[in-house]
KELO-422643 format. One record per residue (C-alpha): residue number from 1; chain; x, y, z; residue in three letters. Coordinates in steps of 0.1 Angstrom, whole numbers, always signed. Each point is the difference from the previous one (the first is absolute). Layout:
// residues N
pt num=NUM | cadena=A | px=X | py=Y | pz=Z | residuo=ALA
...
// end
This chain:
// residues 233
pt num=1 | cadena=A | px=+1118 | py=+746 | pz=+1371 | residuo=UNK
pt num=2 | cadena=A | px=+39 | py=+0 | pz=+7 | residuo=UNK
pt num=3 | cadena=A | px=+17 | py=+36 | pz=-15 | residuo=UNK
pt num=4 | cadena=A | px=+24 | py=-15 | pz=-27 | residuo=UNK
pt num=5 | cadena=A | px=+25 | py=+27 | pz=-1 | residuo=UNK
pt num=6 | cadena=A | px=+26 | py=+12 | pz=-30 | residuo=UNK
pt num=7 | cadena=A | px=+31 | py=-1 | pz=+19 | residuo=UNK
pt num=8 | cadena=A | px=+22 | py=-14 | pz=+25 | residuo=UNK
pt num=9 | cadena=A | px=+20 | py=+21 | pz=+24 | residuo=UNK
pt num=10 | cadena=A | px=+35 | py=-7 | pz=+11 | residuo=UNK
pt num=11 | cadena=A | px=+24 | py=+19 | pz=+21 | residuo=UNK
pt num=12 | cadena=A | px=+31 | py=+2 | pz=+21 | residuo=UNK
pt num=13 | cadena=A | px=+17 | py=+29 | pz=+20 | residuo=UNK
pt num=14 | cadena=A | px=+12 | py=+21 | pz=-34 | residuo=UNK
pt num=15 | cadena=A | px=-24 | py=-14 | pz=-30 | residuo=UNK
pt num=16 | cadena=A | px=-40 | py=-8 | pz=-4 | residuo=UNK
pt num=17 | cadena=A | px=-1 | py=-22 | pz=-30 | residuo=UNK
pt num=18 | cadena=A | px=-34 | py=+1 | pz=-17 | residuo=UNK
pt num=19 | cadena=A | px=-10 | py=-29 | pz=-22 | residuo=UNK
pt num=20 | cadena=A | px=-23 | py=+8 | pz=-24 | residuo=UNK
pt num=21 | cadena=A | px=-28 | py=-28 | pz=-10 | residuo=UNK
pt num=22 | cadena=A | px=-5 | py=-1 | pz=-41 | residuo=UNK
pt num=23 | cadena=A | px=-36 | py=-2 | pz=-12 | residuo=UNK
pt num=24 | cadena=A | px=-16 | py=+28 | pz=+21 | residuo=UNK
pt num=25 | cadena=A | px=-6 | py=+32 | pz=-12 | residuo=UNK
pt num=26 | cadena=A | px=+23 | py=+33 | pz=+15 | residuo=UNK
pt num=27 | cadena=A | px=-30 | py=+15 | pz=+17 | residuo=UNK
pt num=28 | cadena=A | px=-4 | py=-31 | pz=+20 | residuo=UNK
pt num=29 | cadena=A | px=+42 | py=-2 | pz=+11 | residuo=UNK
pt num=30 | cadena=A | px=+0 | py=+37 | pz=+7 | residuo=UNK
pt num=31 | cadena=A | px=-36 | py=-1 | pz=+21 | residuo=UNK
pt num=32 | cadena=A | px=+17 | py=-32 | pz=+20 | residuo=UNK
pt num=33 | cadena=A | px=+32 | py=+18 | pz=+5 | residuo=UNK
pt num=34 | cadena=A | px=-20 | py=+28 | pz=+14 | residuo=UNK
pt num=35 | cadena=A | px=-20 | py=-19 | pz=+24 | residuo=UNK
pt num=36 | cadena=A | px=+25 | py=-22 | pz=+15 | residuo=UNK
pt num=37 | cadena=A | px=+26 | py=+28 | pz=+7 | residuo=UNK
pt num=38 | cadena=A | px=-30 | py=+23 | pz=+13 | residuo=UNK
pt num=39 | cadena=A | px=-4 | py=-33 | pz=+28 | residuo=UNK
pt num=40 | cadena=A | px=+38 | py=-2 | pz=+8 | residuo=UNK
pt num=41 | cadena=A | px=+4 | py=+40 | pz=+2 | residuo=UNK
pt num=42 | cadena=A | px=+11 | py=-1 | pz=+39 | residuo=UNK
pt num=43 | cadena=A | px=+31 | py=-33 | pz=-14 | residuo=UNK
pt num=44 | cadena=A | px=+11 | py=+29 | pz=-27 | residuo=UNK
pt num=45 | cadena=A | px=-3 | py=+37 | pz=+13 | residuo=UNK
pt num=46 | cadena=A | px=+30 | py=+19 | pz=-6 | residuo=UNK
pt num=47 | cadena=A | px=+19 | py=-29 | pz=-8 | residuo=UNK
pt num=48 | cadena=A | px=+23 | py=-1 | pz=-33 | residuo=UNK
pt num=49 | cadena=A | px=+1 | py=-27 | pz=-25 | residuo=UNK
pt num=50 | cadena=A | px=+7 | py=-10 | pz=-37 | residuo=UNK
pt num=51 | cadena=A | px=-23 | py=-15 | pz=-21 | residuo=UNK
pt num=52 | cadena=A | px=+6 | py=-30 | pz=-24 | residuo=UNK
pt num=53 | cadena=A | px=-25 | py=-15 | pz=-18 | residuo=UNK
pt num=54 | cadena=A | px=-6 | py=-33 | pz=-19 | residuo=UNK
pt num=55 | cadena=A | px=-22 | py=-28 | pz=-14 | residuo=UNK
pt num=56 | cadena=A | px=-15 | py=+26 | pz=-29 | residuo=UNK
pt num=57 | cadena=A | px=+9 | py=+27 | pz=-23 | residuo=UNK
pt num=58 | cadena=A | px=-5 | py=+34 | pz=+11 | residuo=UNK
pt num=59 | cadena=A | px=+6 | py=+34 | pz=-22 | residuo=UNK
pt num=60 | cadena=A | px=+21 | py=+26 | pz=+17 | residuo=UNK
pt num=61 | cadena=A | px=-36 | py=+22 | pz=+8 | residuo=UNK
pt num=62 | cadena=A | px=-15 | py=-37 | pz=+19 | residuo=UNK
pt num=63 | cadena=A | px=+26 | py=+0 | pz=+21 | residuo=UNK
pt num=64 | cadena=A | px=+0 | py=+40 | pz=+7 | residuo=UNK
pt num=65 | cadena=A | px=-34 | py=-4 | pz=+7 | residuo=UNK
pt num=66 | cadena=A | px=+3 | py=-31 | pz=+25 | residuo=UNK
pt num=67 | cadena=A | px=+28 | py=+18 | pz=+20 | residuo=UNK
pt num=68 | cadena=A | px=-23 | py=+32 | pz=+4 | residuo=UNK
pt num=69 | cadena=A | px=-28 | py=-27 | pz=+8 | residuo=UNK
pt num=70 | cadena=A | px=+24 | py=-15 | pz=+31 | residuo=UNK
pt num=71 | cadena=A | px=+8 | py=+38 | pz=+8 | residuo=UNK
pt num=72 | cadena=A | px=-32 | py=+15 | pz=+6 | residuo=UNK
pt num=73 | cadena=A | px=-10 | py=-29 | pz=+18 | residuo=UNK
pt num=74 | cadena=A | px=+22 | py=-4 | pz=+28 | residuo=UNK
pt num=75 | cadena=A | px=+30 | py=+27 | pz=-2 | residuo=UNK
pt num=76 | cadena=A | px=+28 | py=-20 | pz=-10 | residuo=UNK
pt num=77 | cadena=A | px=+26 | py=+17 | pz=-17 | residuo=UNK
pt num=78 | cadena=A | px=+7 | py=-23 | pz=-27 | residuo=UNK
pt num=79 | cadena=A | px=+35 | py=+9 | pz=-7 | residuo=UNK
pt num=80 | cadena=A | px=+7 | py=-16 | pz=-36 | residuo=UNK
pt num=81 | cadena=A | px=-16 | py=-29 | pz=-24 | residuo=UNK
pt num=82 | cadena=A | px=+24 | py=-28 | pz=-6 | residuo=UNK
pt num=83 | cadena=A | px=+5 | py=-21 | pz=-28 | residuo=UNK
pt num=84 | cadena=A | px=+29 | py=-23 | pz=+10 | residuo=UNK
pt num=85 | cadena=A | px=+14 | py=-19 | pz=-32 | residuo=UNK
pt num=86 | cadena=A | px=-12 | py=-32 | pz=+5 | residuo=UNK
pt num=87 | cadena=A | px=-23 | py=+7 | pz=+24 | residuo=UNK
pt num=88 | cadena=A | px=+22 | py=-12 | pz=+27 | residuo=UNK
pt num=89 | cadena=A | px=-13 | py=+9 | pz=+34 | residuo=UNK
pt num=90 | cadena=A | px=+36 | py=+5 | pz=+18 | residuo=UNK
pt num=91 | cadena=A | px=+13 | py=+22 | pz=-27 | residuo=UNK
pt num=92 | cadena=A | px=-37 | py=+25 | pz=+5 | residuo=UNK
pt num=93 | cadena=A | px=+6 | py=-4 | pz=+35 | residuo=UNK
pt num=94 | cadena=A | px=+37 | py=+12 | pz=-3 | residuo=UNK
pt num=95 | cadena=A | px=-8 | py=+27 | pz=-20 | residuo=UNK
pt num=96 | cadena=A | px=-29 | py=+10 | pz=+25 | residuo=UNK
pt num=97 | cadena=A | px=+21 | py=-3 | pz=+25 | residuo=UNK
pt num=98 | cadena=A | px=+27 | py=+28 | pz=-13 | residuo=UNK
pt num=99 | cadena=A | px=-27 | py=+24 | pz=-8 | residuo=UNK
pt num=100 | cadena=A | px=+2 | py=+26 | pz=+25 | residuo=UNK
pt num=101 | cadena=A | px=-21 | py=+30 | pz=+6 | residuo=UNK
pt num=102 | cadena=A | px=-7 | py=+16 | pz=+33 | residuo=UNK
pt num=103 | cadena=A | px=-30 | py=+30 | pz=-13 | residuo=UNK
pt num=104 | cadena=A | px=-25 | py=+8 | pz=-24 | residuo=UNK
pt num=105 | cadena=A | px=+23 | py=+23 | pz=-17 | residuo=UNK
pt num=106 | cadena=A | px=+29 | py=-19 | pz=-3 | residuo=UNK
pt num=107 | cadena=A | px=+16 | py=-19 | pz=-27 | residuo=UNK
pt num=108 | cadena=A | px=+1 | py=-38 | pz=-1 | residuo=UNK
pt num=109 | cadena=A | px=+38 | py=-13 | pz=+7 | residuo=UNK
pt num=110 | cadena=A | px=+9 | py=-33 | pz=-20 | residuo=UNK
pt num=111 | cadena=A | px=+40 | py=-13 | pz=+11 | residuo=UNK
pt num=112 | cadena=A | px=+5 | py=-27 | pz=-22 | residuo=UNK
pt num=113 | cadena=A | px=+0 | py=+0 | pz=-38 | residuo=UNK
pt num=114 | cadena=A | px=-29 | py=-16 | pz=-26 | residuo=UNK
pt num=115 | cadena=A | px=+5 | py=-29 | pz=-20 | residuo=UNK
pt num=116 | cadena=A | px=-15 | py=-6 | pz=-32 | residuo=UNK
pt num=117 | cadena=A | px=-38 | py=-9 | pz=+0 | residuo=UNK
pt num=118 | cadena=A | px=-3 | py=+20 | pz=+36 | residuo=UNK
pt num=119 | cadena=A | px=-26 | py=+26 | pz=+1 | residuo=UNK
pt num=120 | cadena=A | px=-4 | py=+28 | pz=+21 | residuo=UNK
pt num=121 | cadena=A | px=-32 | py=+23 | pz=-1 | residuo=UNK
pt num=122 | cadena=A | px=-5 | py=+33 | pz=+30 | residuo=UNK
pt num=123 | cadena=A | px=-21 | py=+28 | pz=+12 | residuo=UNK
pt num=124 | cadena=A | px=+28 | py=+18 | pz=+5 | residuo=UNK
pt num=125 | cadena=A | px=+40 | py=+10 | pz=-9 | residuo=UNK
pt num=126 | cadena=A | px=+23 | py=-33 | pz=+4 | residuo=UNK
pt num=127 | cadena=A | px=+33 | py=+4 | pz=+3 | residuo=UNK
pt num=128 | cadena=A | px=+18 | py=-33 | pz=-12 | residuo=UNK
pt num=129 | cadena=A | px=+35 | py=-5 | pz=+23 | residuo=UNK
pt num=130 | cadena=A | px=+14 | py=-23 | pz=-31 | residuo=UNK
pt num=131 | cadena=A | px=-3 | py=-8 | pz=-38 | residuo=UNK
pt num=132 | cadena=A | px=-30 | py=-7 | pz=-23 | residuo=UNK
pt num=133 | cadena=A | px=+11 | py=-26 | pz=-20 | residuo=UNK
pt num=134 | cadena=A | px=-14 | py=-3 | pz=-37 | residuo=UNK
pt num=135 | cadena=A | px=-35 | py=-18 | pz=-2 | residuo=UNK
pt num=136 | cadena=A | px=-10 | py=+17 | pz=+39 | residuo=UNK
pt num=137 | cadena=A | px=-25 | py=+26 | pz=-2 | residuo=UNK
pt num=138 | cadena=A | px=-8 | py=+27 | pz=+32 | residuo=UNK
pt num=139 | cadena=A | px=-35 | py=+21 | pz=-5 | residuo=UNK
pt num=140 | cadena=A | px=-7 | py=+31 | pz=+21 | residuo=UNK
pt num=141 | cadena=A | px=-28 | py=+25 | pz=+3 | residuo=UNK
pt num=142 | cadena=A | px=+31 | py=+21 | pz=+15 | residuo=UNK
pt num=143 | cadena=A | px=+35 | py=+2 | pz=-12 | residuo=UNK
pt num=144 | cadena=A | px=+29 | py=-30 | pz=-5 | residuo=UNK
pt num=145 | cadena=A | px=+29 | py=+4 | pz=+15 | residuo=UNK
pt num=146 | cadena=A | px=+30 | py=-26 | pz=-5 | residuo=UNK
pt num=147 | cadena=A | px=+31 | py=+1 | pz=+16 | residuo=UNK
pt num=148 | cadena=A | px=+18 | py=-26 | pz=-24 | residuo=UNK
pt num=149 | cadena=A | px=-4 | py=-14 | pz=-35 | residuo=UNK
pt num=150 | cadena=A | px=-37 | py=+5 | pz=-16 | residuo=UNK
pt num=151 | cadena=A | px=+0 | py=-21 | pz=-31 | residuo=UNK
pt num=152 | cadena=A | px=-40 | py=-7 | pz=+7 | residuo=UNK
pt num=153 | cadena=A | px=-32 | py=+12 | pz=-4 | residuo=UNK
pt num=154 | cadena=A | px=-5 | py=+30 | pz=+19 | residuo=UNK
pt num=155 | cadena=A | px=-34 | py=+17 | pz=+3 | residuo=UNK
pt num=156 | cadena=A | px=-4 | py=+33 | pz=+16 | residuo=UNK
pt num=157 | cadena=A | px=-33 | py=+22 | pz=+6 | residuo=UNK
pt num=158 | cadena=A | px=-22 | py=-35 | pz=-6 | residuo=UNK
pt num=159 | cadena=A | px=-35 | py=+17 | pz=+15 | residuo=UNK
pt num=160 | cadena=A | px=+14 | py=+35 | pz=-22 | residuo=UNK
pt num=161 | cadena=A | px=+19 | py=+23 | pz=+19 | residuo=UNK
pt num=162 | cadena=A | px=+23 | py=+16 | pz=-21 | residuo=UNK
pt num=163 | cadena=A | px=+23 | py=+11 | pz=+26 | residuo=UNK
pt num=164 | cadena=A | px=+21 | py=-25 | pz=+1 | residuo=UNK
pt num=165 | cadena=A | px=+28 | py=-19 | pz=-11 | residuo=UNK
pt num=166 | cadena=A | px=+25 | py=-27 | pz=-7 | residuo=UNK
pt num=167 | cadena=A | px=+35 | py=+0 | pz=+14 | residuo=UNK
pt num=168 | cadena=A | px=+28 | py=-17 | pz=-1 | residuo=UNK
pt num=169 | cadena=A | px=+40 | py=-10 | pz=+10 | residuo=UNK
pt num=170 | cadena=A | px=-5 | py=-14 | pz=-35 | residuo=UNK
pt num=171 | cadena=A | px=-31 | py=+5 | pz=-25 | residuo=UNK
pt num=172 | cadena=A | px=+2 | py=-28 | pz=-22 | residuo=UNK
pt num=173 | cadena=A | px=-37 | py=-11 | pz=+0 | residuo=UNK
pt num=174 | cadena=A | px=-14 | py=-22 | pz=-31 | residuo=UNK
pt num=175 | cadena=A | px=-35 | py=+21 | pz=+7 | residuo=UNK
pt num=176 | cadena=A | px=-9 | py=+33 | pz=+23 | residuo=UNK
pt num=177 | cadena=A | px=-31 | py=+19 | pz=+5 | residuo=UNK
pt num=178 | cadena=A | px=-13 | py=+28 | pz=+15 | residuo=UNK
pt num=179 | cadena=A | px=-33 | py=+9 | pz=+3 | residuo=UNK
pt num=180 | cadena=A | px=-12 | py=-20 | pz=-27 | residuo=UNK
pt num=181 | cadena=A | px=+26 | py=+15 | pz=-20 | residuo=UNK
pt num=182 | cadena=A | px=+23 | py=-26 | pz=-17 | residuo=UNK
pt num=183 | cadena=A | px=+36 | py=-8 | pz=-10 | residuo=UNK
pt num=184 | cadena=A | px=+16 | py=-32 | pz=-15 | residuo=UNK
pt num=185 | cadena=A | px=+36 | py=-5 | pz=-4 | residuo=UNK
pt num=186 | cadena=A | px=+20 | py=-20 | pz=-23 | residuo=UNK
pt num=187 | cadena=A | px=+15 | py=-16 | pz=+29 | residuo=UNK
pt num=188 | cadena=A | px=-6 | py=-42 | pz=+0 | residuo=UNK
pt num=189 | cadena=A | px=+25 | py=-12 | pz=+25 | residuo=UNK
pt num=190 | cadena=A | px=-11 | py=-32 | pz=+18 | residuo=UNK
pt num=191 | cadena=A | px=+16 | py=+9 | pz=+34 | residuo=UNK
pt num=192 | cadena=A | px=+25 | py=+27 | pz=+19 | residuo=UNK
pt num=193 | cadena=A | px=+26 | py=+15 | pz=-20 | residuo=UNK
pt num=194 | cadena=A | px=+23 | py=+9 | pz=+26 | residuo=UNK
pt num=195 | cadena=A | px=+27 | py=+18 | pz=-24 | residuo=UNK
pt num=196 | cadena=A | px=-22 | py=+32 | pz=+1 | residuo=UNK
pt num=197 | cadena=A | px=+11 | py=+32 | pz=+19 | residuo=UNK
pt num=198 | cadena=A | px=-19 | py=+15 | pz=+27 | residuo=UNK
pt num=199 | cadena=A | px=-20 | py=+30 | pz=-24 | residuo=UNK
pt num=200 | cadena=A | px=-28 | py=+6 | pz=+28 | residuo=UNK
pt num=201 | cadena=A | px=-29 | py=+18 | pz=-21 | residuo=UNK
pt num=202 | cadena=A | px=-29 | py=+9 | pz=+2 | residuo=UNK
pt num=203 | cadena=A | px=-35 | py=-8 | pz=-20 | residuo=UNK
pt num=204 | cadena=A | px=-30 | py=+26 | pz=+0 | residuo=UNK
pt num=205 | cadena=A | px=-29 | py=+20 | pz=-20 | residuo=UNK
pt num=206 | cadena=A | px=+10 | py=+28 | pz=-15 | residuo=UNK
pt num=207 | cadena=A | px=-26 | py=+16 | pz=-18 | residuo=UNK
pt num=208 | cadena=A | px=-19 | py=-30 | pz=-7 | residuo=UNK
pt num=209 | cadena=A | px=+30 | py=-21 | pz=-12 | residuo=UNK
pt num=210 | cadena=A | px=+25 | py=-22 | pz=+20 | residuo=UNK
pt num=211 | cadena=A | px=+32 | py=+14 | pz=+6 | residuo=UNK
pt num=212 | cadena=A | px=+32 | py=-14 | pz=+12 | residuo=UNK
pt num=213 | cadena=A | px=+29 | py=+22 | pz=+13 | residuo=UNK
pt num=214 | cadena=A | px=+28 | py=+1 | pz=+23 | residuo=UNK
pt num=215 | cadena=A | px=-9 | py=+2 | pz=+36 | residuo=UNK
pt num=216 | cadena=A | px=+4 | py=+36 | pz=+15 | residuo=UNK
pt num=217 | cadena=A | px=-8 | py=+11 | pz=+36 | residuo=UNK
pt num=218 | cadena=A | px=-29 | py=+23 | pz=-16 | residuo=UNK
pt num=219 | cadena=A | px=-13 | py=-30 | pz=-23 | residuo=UNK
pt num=220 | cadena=A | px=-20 | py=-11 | pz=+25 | residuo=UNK
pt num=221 | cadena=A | px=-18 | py=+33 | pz=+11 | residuo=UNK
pt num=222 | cadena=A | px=-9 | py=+9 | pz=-33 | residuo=UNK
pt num=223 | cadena=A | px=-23 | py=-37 | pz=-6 | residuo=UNK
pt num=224 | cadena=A | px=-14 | py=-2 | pz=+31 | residuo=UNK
pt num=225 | cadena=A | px=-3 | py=+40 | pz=+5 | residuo=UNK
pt num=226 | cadena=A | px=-6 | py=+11 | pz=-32 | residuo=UNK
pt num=227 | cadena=A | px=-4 | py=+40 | pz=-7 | residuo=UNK
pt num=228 | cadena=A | px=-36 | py=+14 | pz=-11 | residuo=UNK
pt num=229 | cadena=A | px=-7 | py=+18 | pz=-31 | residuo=UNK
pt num=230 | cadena=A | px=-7 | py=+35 | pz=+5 | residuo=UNK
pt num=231 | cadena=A | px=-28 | py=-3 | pz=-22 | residuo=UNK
pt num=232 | cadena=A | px=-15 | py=-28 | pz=+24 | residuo=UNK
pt num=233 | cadena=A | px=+3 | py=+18 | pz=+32 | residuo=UNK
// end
């Protein structure tokens, strides 16, 4: 009897685009994404890819778990999930394509800005070369940096680390987290306000509430080294 799989796989130099089959359950996609990357683990090895998906509604835990599924099972670095307004395969491909990062420990390198209804998601710091105009939204288990306008949704700290943080030229987001730890502005504007100064700041936990202050050379230290309690040593 034929294997009737959950999902078709489609790919070019910069982006694997999974589409997702409605009607079967999780355990099914995720065993089948498992299997068939485990058979073309010499194709992927080392390489490094984003991830789109499509064709069902995932939560934001489905698609961590996928991604750790394709990791584990052939060693490709899987270098952000994209979800391109739209779902337009030049504009995922684009944004693939300007996603740079060389090592393990480096951050991801975006050089061009987010329109509304682009999402970005990483396993790492991203440093956006560009604005984040109102309705984009950039999630990070590491920090955000952007080098422009953030008017977005910005999301630092996603898998809980809470040394880290959101900067920016200008901080104007309509939403920020860290950590879990949330903050709304009263902010509503439907795209780029270019009238607004450069005011680079800088977003962080401090002690267990989001802060925002002016960026300093020693800022920066002081999140992602932070100084023991006596008492805990």
């Amino acid at each position: 009897m034929e294997n009737i799989t959950s999902f078709e796989l489609k790919s070019n130099q910069y982006v694997l685009t999974l589409v997702c089959f409605p009607g079967f359950p999780f355990g099914k996609l995720l065993q089948d994404v498992r299997e068939k990357f485990q058979r073309s683990a010499k194709f992927f090895r080392n390489g490094q890819m984003a991830v789109s998906f499509t064709g069902r509604e995932l939560t934001e835990d489905e698609k961590r778990q996928i991604v750790q599924a394709i990791t584990e099972s052939c060693q490709l670095d899987i270098t952000c999930v994209i979800e391109a307004s739209g779902n337009e395969e030049k504009e995922a491909e684009l944004i693939a394509r300007n996603i740079n990062e060389t090592a393990e420990n480096t951050a991801a390198l975006v050089t061009h800005s987010l329109r509304n209804g682009q999402r970005l998601t990483f396993g790492r710091t991203v440093v956006i070369l560009g604005d984040v105009q109102p309705g984009a939204e950039v999630i990070s288990d590491g920090s955000v940096i952007v080098l422009g306008i953030a008017m977005g949704i910005l999301r630092a700290g996603a898998s809980g680390n809470e040394h880290t943080f959101i900067t920016g030229t200008v901080l104007k987001p309509f939403e920020l987290s860290i950590s879990g730890r949330k903050a709304v502005s009263g902010i509503r504007k439907t795209q780029i306000d270019r009238e607004y100064a450069p005011d680079p700041k800088v977003a962080y936990l401090k002690e267990g509430h989001i802060s925002i202050d002016p960026l300093t050379g020693n800022l920066f230290d002081e999140i992602l080294h932070p100084k023991k309690d006596p008492e805990e040593e």
